[in-house]
C-alpha positions in Angstrom: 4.0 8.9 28.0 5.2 10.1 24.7 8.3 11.2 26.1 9.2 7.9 27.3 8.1 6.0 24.3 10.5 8.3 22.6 13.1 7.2 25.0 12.5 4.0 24.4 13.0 4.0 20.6 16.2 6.0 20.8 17.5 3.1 23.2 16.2 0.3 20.7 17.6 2.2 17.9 21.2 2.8 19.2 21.2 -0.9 21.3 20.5 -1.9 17.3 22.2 0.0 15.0 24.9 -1.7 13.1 25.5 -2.3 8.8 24.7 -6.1 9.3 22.8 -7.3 11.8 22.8 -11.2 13.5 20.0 -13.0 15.8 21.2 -14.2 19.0 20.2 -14.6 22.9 21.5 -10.9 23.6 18.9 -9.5 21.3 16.0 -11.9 20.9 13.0 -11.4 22.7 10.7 -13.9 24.1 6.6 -13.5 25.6 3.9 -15.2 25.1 1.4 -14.7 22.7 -2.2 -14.0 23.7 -3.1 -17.3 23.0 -0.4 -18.4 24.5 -1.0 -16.3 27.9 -4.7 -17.8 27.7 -3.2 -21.6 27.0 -0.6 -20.7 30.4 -3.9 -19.6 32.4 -5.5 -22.7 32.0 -2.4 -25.1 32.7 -2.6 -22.7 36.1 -6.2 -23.3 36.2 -5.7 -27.4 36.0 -3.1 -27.6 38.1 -5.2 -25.9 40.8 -8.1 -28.1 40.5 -5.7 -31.6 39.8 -4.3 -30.3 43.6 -8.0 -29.2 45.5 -9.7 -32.3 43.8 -6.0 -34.5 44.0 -6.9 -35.8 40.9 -4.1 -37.2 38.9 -5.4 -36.7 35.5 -6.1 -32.8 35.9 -1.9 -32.7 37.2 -0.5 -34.9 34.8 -2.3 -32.9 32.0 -1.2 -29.8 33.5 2.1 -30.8 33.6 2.0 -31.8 29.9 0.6 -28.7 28.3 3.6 -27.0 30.1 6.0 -28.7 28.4 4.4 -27.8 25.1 4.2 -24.2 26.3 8.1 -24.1 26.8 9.2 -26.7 24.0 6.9 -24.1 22.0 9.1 -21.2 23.6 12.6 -23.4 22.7 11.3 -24.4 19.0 10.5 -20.5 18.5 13.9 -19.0 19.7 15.9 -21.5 17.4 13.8 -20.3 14.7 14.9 -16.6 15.2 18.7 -17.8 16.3 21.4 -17.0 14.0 19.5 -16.0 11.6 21.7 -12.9 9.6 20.3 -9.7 7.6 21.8 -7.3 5.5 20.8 -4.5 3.2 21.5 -5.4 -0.4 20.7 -2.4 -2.3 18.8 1.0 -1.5 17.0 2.8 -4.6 16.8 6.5 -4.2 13.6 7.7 -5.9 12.0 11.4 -7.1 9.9 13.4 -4.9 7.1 12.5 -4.6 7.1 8.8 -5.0 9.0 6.9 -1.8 12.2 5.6 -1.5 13.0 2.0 -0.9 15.8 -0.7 0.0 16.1 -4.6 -0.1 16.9 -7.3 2.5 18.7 -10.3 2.3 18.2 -12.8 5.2 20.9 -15.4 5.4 20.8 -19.3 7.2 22.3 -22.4 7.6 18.9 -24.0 8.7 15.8 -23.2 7.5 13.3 -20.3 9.3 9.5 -20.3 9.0 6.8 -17.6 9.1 8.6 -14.5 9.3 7.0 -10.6 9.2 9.3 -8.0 8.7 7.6 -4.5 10.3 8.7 -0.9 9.2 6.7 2.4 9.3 3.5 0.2 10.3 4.0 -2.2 6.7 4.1 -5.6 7.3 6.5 -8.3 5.0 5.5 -11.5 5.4 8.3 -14.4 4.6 6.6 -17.5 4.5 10.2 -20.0 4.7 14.2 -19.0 4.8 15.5 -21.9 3.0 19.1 -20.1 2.8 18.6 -16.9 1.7 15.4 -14.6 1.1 15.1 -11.0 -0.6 13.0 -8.7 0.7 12.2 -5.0 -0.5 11.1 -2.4 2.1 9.4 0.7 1.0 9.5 4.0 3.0 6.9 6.3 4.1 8.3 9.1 2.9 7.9 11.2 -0.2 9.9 15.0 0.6 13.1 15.5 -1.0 16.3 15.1 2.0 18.6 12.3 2.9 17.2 10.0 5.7 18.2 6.8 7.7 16.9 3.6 6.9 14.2 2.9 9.5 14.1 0.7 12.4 12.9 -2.9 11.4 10.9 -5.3 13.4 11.5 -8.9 12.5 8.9 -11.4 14.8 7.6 -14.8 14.4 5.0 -16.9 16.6 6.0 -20.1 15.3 5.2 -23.3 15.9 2.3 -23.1 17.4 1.3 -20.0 18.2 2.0 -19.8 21.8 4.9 -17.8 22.1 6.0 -14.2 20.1 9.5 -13.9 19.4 10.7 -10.8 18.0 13.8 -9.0 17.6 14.9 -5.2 15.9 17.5 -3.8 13.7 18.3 -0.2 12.7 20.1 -0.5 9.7 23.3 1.8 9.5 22.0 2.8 6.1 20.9 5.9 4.1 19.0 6.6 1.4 18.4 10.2 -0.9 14.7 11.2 -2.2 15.6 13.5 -4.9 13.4 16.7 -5.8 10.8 16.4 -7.9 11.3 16.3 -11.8 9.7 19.4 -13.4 7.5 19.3 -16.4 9.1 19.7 -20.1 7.1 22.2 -21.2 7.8 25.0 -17.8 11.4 24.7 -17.1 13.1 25.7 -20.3 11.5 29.1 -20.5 12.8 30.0 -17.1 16.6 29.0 -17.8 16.3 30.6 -21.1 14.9 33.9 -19.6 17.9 34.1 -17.0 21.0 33.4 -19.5 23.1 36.0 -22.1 22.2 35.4 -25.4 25.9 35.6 -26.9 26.4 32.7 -24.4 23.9 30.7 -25.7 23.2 28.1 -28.4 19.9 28.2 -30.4 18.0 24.9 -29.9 14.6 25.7 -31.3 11.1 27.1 -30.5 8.7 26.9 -27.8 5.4 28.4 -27.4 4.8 32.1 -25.9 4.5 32.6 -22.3 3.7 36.0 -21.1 6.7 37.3 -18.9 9.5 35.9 -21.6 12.1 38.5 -22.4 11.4 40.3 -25.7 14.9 39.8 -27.3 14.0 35.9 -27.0 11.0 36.2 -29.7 11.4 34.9 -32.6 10.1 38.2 -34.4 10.5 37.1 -38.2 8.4 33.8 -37.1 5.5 36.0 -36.2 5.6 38.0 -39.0 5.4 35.1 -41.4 3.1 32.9 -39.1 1.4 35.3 -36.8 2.6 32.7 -33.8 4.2 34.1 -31.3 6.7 31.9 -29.9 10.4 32.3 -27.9 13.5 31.0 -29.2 15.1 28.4 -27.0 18.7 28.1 -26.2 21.1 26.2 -23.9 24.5 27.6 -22.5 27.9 26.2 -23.6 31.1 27.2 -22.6 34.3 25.7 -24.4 35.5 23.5 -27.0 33.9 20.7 -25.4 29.9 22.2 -25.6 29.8 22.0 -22.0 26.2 22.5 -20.1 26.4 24.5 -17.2 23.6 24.4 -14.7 23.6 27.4 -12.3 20.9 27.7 -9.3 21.4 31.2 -9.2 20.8 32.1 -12.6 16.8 30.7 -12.5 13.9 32.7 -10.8 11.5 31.3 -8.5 11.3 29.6 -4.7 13.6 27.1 -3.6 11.7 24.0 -4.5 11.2 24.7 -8.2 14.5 26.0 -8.7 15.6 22.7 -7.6 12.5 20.8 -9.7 14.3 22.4 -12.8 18.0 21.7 -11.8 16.6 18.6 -11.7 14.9 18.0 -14.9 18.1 19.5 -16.8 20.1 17.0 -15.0 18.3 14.2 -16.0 17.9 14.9 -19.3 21.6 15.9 -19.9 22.6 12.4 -18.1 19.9 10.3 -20.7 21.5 12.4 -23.9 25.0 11.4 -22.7 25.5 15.5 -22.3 28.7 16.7 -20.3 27.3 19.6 -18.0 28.3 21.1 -14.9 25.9 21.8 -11.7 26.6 25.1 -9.7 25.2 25.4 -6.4 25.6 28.2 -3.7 27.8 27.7 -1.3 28.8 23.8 -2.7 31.6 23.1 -5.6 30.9 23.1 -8.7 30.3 19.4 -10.5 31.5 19.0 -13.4 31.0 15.2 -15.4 28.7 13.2 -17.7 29.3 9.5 -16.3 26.8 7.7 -13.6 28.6 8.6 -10.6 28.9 12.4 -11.5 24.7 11.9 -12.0 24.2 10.4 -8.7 26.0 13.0 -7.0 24.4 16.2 -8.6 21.2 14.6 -7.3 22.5 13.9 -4.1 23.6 17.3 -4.0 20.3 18.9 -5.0 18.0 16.5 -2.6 20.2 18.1 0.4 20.3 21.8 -0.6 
């Protein structure tokens, strides 16, 4: 069974997949509700008794509430019809908090009582005058690059009768970036792992047991009696470039990447040129936005 509901979503995913995506008969779908199946069971059940009894009330009224049921069924399909979505902007967030991305639905004529399902969240848009925003978070919260999830856009206007519903798979990605390590951790492990004459002093941070003895700040203790470790960064060049280098910082995976991370960030908010190495990847070298956003990229897919 959950083989073939996994079927099943591949098939609605790839029959749906495109950068825009456009309502029309090919991919609108049309039942009726469960009060609607319960309203069609009772114009059954009045037509049978209009025909045993030959009563001419019991038919004519049958015949009328079946006409509602399918005017209900036209009314509903227009309101899905032609209707247009697109994603307007996708905002890439830190591990652990979830990424998210925004909608625009686009009309010539005006939609009513619209949900927008993803991930088991429900979006309600009340009226599509023209155009509506609407911002979908995901459930995720693990660093990685991941597709935009497929959407369920329904409606059971007018009346309630009928369910019309439709899907779309945006062709879109979006990066959760690892998560940003603390101030008061990450320094003391670069420090530890970088040659002093490369280094530029950049003050004082408290004692932690494990930092290198050269990095005391020996004539501080002996005025103060407080130990604590000198801090430095690495610059290379006229230019007082930063260089970030994975392999130079002890520890797992994930908090080698937490303090990448932090450095990056606060480099990019000083205005800092700097320069990420990675193994195995080229070396990114920058300051601007676009240099930013791509060290982070690169980091939430290591």
């Amino acid at each position: 069974m959950l083989n073939v509901q996994k079927r099943f979503k591949l098939w609605i995913k790839k029959r749906h997949l495109s950068a825009t995506f456009t309502l029309a008969h090919h991919n609108i779908y049309v039942l009726p509700s469960k009060l609607g199946w319960l309203f069609a069971f009772f114009i059954v059940l009045l037509f049978v008794l209009g025909v045993n009894y030959q009563n001419n009330l019991l038919l004519l009224s049958s015949y009328l509430f079946a006409v509602i049921l399918v005017v209900a069924l036209l009314i509903g399909f227009s309101n899905l019809n032609g209707l247009k979505l697109q994603v307007t902007k996708k905002t890439a967030s830190f591990a652990p908090h979830a990424p998210s991305f925004d909608i625009r639905l686009i009309t010539t004529k005006p939609k009513y009582l619209l949900t927008i399902e993803s991930d088991h969240q429900g979006y309600d848009v009340p009226e599509v005058a023209s155009s509506e925003d609407c911002t979908v978070s995901l459930a995720l919260n693990t660093r990685g690059l991941y597709a935009l999830p497929l959407l369920r856009l329904q409606s059971d206007y007018p009346f309630g009768l009928v369910k019309i519903w439709s899907y779309w798979c945006p062709a879109h990605s979006v990066h959760i970036y690892p998560e940003v390590a603390e101030h008061l951790h990450f320094k003391q492990q670069v420090d530890n792992t970088m040659p002093l004459a490369e280094q530029e002093f950049g003050g004082l941070n408290q004692y932690q047991p494990g930092d290198a003895p050269q990095r005391i700040a020996w004539k501080h203790f002996a005025k103060s009696g407080v130990l604590q470790t000198k801090i430095f960064a690495e610059r290379k060049g006229p230019d007082a470039q930063l260089i970030f280098d994975f392999n130079s910082l002890e520890g797992s995976t994930e908090y080698r990447l937490s303090v990448l991370t932090r450095l990056i960030v606060d480099a990019y908010r000083n205005g800092e040129h700097f320069t990420l190495k990675l193994p195995c990847k080229n070396e990114l070298s920058g300051k601007d936005a676009d240099h930013y956003q791509a060290c982070l990229e690169s980091l939430s897919v290591f």
